[in-house]
N, C-alpha and C positions, 0 to 999 in steps of 0.2 A: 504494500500500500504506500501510496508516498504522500510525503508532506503535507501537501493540497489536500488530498483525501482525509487525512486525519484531523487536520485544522481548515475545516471550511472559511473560517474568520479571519485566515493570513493574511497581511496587508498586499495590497494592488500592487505597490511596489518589485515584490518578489518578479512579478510576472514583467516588469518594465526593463529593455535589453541595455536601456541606458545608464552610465554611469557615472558622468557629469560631462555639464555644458558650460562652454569656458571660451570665450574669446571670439565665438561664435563657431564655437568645431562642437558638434556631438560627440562626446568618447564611448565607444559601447565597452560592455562590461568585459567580451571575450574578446577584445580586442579590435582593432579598428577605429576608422574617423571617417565622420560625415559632415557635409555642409547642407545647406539648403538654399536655394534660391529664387528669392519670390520673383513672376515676369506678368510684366504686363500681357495685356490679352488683346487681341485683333477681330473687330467683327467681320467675320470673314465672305459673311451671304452678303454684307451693304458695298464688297468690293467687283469691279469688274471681273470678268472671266480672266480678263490679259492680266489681273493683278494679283488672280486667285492663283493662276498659272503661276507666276514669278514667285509667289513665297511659297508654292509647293515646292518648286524647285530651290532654293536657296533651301529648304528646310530639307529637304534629302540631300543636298551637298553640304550641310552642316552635320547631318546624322553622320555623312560618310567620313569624317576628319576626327569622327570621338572612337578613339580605341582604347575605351571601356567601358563599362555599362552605367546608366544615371537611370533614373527613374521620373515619368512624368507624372507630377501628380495634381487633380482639382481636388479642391477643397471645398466645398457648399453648406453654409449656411445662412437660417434663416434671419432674414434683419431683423431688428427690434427696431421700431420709432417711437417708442415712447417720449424717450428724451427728448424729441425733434418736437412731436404733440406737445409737451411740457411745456417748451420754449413759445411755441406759437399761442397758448392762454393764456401766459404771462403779458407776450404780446398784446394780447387783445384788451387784455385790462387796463396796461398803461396808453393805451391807444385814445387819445381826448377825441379823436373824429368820428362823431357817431354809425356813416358811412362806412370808413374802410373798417371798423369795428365788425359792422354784420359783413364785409368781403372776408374778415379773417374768417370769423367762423363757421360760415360758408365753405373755406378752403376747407376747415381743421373739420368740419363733417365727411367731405366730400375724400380725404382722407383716408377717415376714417372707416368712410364706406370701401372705398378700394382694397384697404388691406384685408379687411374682412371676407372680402369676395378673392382675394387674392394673394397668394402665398411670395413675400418678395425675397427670391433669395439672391445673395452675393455670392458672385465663386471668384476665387482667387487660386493664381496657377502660380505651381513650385516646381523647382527639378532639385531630385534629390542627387549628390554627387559624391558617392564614396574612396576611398582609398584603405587598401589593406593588403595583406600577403595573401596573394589566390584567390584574385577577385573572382565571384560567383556569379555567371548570368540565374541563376536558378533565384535570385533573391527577386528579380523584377517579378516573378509568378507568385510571391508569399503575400503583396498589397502593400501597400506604403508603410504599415511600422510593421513589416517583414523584412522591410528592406532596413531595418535597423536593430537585426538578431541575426546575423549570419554565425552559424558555428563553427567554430575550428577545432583543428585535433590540436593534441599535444605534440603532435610532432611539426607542426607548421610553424611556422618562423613568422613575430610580431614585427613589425618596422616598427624602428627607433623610432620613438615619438615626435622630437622636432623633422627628421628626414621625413616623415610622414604628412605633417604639418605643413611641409614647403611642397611636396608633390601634391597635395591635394588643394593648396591654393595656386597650383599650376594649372589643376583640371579644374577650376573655378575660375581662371583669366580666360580659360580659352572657350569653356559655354559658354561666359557672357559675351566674350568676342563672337561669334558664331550669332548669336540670338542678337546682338544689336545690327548682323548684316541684314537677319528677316527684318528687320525694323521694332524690334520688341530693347525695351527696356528691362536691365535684370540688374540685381542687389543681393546680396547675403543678408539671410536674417544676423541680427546681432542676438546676443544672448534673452534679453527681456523678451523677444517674439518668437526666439524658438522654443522657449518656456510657457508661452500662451497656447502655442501650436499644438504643441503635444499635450497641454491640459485638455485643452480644447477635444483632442483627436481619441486619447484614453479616457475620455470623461463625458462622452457627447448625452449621457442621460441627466448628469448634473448640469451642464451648462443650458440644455432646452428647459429643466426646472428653473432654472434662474432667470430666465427668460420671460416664464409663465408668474413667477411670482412678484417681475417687475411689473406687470402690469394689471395687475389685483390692485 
C-alpha cells in the first residue's frame, strides 16, 4: 500500500514535481529547469488568406530551427468583472449629471445582462521550455504540469546547475527570437507569475470558489 493510500489527508504538495522557483527558472524536484513564456496571441480568421499563409509559414520554419522539444500551452479562464461593476457604481454616484447618471447604469445593466447570458473567458498563450540531461519528447503527451515531472534514473547525469541555467536561457533567446519573426510578442514569466500560474493550474477548484464568493 503506499503512502497516498494510507494517509488520504497528505498535503497536495507531495504530489507537486516542483521544487522551487527562483529567478524565474522552475527547478523540478528530480532534476531539471524550466522556463515559461507568456506570447501574445494573433487573431488569425480577421487576417487575409496571403497573411494566414505567411505566419503558417514562418511558424513551421520557426518549429524547424528548435532542436528540442517546448510545449505549447493555453491557459483559459473565466473573467471576473466585478471589480470593473464596483468601479462603475461608484461612478455613478459621484456623477452630479442627472443624465449621464441613468447612461451609467444603463451600461452597468446592460453588463450585467451580457455576462449572464455569456460566459467571458481570457486565454493567455505560454511555451513551456525545458532543459535537462535526456530531454524527453514523451513529456509533451503527459499535458502541461506533465511537462514539469519528467523522471530520471539514477544512472543519468544532472547538469550542473549554472551550465544548465545558461543553456536554457539560450533556448529562451532563441523562441523568443523565432516568435517575434511571426510577429508575436514573448517574455518570461518572473517569479511572482509563475507562482500564480501554477496556483492557479493545481488549484483550478479553489480559484473558481473564489470567484463565486467575490461576487455574493
Amino acid at each position: 500500500m503506499t503512502n497516498t493510500a494510507k494517509n488520504p489527508t497528505a498535503p497536495s504538495q507531495q504530489f507537486v514535481e516542483i521544487a522551487k522557483i527562483e529567478d524565474g527558472v522552475v527547478y523540478l524536484k528530480k532534476g531539471g529547469v524550466r522556463k515559461v513564456i507568456i506570447v501574445s496571441g494573433i487573431n488569425f480568421d480577421l487576417k487575409s488568406e496571403t497573411e494566414q499563409n505567411l505566419i503558417l509559414n514562418s511558424f513551421q520554419n520557426f518549429l524547424n530551427t528548435v532542436d528540442f522539444s517546448v510545449q505549447f500551452f493555453i491557459h483559459s479562464r473565466k473573467v471576473n468583472v466585478d471589480a470593473y461593476m464596483e468601479r462603475m457604481r461608484v461612478r455613478r454616484e459621484e456623477e452630479p449629471n442627472e443624465l449621464l447618471k441613468i447612461q451609467i447604469e444603463e451600461y452597468i445593466n446592460f453588463i450585467k445582462t451580457f455576462v449572464d447570458q455569456n460566459k467571458i473567458i481570457s486565454k493567455t498563450f505560454f511555451v513551456v521550455i525545458p532543459y535537462e540531461a535526456g530531454d524527453a519528447i514523451e513529456q509533451a503527451k503527459r499535458g502541461f504540469l506533465g511537462f514539469f515531472g519528467k523522471k530520471q534514473t539514477q544512472n543519468e547525469d544532472v547538469p550542473n546547475a549554472q551550465a544548465a541555467i545558461e543553456q536554457l536561457n539560450h533556448r529562451v533567446d532563441q523562441v523568443i527570437s523565432g516568435l517575434q519573426q511571426i510577429g508575436l510578442r514573448a517574455a518570461p514569466l518572473e517569479d511572482e507569475e509563475l507562482t500564480e500560474l501554477f496556483y492557479n493550474l493545481y488549484n483550478p477548484q479553489l480559484v473558481e470558489k473564489k470567484g463565486m464568493e467575490t461576487k455574493k
